[in-house]
C-alpha positions as CSV (number, residue, x, y, z in Angstrom):
1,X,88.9,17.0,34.9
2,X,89.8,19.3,37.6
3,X,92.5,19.1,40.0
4,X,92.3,21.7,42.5
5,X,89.3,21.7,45.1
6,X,88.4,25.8,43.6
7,X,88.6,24.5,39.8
8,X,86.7,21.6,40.5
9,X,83.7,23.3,42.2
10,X,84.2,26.2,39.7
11,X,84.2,23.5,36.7
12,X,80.8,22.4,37.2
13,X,79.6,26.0,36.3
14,X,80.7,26.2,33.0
15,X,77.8,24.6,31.4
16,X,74.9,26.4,33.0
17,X,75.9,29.8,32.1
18,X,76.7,28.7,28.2
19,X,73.2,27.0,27.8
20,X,71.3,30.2,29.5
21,X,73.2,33.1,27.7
22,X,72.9,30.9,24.7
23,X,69.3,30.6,24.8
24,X,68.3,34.1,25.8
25,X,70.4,35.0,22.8
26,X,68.3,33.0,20.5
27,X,65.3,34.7,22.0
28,X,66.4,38.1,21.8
29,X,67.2,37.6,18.1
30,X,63.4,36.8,17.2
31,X,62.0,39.4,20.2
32,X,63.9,42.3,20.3
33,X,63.1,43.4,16.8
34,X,59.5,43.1,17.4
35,X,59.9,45.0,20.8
36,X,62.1,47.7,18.6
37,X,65.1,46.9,20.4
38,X,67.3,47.5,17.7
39,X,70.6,49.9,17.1
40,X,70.3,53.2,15.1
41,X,73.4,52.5,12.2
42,X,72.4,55.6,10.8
43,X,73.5,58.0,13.8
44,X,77.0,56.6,13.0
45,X,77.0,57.0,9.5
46,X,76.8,52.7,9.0
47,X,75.3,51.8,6.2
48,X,74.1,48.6,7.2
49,X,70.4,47.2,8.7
50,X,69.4,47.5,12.2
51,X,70.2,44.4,14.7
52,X,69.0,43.8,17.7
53,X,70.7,46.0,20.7
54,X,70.8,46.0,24.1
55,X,72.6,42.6,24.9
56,X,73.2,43.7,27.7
57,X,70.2,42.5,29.8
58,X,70.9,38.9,28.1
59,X,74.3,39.0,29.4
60,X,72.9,40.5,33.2
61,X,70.2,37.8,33.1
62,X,72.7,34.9,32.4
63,X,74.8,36.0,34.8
64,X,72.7,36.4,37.4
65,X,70.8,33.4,36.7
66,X,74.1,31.5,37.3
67,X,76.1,33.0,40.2
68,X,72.2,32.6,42.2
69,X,72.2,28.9,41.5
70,X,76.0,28.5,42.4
71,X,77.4,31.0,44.7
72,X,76.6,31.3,48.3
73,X,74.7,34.3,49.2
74,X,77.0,36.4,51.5
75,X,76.5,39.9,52.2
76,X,79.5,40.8,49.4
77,X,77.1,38.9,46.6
78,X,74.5,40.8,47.6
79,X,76.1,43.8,47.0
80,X,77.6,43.0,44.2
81,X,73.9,41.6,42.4
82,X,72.2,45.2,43.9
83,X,75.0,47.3,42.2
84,X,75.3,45.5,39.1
85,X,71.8,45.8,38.7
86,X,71.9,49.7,39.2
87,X,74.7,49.5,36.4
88,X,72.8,47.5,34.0
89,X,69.6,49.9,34.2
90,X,71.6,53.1,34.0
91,X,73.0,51.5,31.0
92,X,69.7,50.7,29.6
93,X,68.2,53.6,30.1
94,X,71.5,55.5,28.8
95,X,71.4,53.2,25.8
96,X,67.8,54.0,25.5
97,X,67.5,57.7,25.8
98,X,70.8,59.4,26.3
99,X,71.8,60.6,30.0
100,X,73.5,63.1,31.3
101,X,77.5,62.3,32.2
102,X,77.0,63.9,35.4
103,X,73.8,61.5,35.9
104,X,75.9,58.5,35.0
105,X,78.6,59.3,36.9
106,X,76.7,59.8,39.8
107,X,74.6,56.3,39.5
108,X,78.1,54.9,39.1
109,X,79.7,56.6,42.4
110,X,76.5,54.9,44.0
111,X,76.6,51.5,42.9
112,X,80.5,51.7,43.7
113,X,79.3,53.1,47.2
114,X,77.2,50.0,47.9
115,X,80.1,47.7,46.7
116,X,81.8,49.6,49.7
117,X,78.7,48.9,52.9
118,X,78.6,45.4,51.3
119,X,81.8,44.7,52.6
120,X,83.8,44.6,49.7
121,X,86.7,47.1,49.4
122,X,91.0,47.3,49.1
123,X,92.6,48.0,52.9
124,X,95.9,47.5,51.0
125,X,97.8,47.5,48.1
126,X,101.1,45.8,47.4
127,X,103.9,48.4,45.1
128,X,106.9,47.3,44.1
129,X,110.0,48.5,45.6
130,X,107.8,50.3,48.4
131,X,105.9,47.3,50.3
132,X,102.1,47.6,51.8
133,X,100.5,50.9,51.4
134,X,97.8,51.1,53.7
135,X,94.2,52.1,53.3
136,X,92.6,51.7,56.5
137,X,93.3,54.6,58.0
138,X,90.2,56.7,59.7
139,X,86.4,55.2,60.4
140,X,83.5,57.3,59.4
141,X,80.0,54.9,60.1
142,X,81.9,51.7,60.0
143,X,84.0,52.6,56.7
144,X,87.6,52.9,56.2
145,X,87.4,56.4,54.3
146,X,90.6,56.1,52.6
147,X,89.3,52.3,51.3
148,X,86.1,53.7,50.2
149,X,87.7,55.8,48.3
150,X,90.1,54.0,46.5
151,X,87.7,51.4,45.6
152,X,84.8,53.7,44.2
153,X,87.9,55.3,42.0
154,X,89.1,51.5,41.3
155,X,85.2,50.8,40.4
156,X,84.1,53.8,38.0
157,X,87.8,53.6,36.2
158,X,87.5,50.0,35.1
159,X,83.7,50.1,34.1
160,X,84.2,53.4,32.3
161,X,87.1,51.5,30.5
162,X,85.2,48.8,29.4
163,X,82.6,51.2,28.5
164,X,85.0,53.2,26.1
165,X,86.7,49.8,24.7
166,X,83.3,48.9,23.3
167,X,83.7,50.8,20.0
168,X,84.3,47.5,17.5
169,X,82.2,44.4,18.2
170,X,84.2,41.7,19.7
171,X,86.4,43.4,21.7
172,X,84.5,44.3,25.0
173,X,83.5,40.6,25.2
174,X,86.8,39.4,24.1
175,X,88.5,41.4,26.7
176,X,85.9,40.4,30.0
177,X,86.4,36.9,28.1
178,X,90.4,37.0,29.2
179,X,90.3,39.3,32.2
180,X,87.7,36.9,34.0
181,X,89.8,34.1,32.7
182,X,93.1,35.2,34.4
183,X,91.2,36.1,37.6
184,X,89.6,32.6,38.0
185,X,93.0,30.9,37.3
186,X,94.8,33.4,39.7
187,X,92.2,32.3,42.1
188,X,92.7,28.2,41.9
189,X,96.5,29.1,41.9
190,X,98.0,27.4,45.4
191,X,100.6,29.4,45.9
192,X,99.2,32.8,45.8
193,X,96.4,32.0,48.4
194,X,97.2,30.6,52.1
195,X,93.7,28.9,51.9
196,X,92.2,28.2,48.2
197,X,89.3,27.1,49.5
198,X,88.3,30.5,50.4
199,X,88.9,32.0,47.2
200,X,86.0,29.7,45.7
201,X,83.0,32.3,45.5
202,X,85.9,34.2,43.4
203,X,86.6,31.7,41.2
204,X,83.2,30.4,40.5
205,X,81.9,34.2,40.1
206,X,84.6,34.5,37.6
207,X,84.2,31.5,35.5
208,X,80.6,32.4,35.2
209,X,81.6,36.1,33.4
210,X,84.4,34.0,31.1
211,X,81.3,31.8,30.0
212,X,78.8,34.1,29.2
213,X,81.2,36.7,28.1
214,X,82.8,33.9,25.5
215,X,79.2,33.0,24.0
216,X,78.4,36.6,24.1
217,X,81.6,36.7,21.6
218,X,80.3,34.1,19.8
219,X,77.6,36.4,18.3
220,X,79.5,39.4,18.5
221,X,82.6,38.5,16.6
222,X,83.3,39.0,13.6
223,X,80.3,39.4,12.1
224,X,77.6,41.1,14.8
225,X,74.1,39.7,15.2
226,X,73.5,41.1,18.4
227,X,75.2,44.0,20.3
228,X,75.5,44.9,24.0
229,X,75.1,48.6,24.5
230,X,76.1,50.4,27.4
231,X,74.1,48.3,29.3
232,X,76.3,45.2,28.9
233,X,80.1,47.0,28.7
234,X,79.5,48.7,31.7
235,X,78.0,45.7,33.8
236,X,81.4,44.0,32.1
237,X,83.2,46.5,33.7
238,X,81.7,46.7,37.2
239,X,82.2,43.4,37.5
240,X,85.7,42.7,36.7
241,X,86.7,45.8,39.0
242,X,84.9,44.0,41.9
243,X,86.4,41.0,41.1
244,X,89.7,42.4,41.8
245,X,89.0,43.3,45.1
246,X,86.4,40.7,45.9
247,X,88.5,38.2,48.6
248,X,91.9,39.2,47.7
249,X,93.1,42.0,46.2
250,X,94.3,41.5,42.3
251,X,94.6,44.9,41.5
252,X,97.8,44.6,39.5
253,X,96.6,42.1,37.7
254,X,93.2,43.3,36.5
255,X,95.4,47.0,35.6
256,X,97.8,44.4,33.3
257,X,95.2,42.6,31.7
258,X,93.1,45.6,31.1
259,X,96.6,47.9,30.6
260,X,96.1,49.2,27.3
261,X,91.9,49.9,27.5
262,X,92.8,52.0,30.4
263,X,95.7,53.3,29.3
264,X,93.6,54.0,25.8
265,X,91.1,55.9,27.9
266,X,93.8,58.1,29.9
267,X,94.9,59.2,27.1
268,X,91.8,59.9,25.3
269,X,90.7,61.8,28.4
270,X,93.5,63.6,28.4
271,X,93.6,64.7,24.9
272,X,90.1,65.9,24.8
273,X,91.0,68.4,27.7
274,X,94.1,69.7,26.4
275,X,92.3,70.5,23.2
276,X,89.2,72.3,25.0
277,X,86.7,69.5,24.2
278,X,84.4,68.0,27.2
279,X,86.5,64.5,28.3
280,X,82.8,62.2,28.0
281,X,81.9,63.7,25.1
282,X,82.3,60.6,22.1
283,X,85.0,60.7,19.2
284,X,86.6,58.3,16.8
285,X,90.0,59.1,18.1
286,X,90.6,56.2,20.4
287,X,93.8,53.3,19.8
288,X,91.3,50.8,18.2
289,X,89.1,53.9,15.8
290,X,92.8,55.0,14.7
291,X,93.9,51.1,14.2
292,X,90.9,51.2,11.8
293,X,92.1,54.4,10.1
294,X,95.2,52.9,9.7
295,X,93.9,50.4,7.4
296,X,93.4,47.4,9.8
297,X,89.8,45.2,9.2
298,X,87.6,45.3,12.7
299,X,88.4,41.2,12.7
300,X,92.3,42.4,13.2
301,X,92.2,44.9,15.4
302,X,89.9,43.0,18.0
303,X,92.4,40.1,17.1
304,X,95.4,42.7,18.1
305,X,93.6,43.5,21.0
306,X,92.7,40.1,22.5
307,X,96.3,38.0,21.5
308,X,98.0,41.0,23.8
309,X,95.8,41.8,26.6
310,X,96.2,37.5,26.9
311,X,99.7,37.9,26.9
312,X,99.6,40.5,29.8
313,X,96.7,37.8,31.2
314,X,99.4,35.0,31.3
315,X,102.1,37.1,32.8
316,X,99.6,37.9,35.4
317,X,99.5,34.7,36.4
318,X,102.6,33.3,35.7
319,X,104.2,36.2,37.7
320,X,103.4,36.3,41.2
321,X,105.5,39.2,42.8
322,X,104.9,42.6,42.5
323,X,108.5,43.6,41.0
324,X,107.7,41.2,38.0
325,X,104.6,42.6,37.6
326,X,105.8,46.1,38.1
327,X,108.3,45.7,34.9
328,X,105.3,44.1,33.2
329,X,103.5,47.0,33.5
330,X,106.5,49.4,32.1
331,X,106.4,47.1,29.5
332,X,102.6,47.4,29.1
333,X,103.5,51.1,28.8
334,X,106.4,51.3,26.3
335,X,104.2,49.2,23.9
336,X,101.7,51.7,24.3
337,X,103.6,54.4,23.7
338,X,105.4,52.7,20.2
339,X,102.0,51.9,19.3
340,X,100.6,55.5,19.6
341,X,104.0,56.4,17.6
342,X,103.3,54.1,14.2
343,X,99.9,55.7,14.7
344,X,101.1,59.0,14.3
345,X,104.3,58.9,12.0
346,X,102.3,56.2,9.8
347,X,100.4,57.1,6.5
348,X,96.5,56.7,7.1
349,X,95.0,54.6,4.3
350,X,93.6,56.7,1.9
351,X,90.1,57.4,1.2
């Protein structure tokens, strides 16, 4: 039973989104082969059988079916359902037919923008050692410019990292799974909010994503029977980013929990333009690909993944001020950096 007034309200939406996500899940397994909604193994060298793709929409429809039954419908909702639905069909139609980067970038500036007229956006951001950096600066229309800014960067960096963790099943579910965990947790917590109650929305928004994303899991991990596409790591990701600005900032946290994805993807980026290769174009060279060519199974690197990014997730919580969190985060780095070491300096497994 719950205790706090947020958890309690947010408790009785755990079931809803578990039964719907469930059942569309079911019915996607017997429809979406008939509708030819399946992957293409064969484009990635697999040799396996086709299953069904495009999860994504299951997860959307869940989602959505939830947060309309339970969440008030403010202006900030609104804008949040109208870019996440932008999201989920650019994702579709990526998954679908293969778009342009330049076409999904710009569908993702523009679902970010709409985050920004909905309301939703950072004015500040608390750094360690420096104090409040302000974002509010000048007006253009109504907007803070510098605020718009920094939250359509915020947006399309944590949607594009949840897009590019999605390379072994388990682990872009796994991850929202946590990440949405810690945020709803962060939002019942008393002492970080003057008023809990107002943090409610928050908390029931992200409970919802921790329930779907953990049933998702359920059929993603270890063994897939259904994958998400594009369609669903990239609503994954617009979501959590919004989430850490929606009604309080919890920038820092969302960057810990999510440390070594976007980290991973930094460095990827990087990588691919110091060596004269396009930065969107796909490889196998990312942390959790080379984890694999180390010798690791999928089942331990997702494993890997999950039991540190809830570490980060408990610290998050755990640790309220922005120092702690600040040496969390050099922490968060020096791990990276020994991991990307033994990946290096260690013998591949052969063959």
């Amino acid at each position: 039973r719950c205790c706090l007034s947020p958890a309690r309200s947010a408790c009785r939406t755990m079931t809803i989104p578990n039964d719907t996500i469930l059942l569309l899940i079911f019915w996607a397994l017997k429809v979406f082969p008939k509708l030819g909604l399946m992957d293409r193994p064969h484009r990635y060298g697999l040799d396996r059988k086709p299953i069904p793709y495009y999860g994504g929409l299951v997860i959307f429809s869940a989602f959505l079916i939830s947060v309309l039954i339970f969440v008030p419908l403010t202006m900030q909702l609104k804008g949040l359902i109208l870019g996440s639905i932008l999201v989920v069909f650019l994702g579709f139609m990526d998954d679908l037919l293969g778009l342009s980067p330049w076409v999904r970038l710009g569908v993702q500036f523009l679902a970010a923008l709409i985050l920004v007229f909905s309301g939703i956006g950072i004015l500040s951001i608390n750094l360690p050692f420096l104090g409040m950096v302000d974002f509010s600066g000048p007006m253009i229309v109504g907007i803070h410019v510098l605020s718009a800014f920094f939250t359509i960067f915020w947006v399309m960096t944590i949607l594009n990292t949840m897009n590019f963790v999605d390379g072994v099943s388990g682990l872009s579910s796994g991850v929202t799974f946590i990440a949405s965990l810690t945020m709803f947790f962060l939002s019942i917590n008393p002492s970080v909010h003057e008023n809990p109650q107002s943090q409610i929305p928050v908390a029931m928004i992200a409970i919802i994503l921790a329930m779907v994303s953990l049933a998702f899991l359920l059929f993603d991990f270890p063994k897939p029977r259904i994958l998400m596409g594009d369609t669903g790591s990239t609503f994954f990701g617009f979501v959590i980013a919004t989430l850490a600005i929606f009604s309080g900032g919890k920038v820092a946290t969302a960057f810990l929990v999510l440390g070594i994805p976007i980290l991973d993807m930094v460095w990827v980026i990087f990588r691919r333009i110091f060596s004269g290769k396009k930065f969107w174009k796909g490889d196998r060279k990312h942390l959790h690909h080379r984890l694999l060519d180390f010798g690791l199974t999928e089942r331990k690197v997702v494993s890997m993944y999950l039991v540190i990014t809830a570490a980060f997730g408990f610290g998050a919580v755990s640790l309220v001020s922005s120092q702690q969190k600040f040496f969390m985060i050099i922490a968060l780095g020096v791990l990276m950096v020994l991991l990307a070491m033994a990946l290096i300096f260690l013998p591949k497994k052969n063959g």
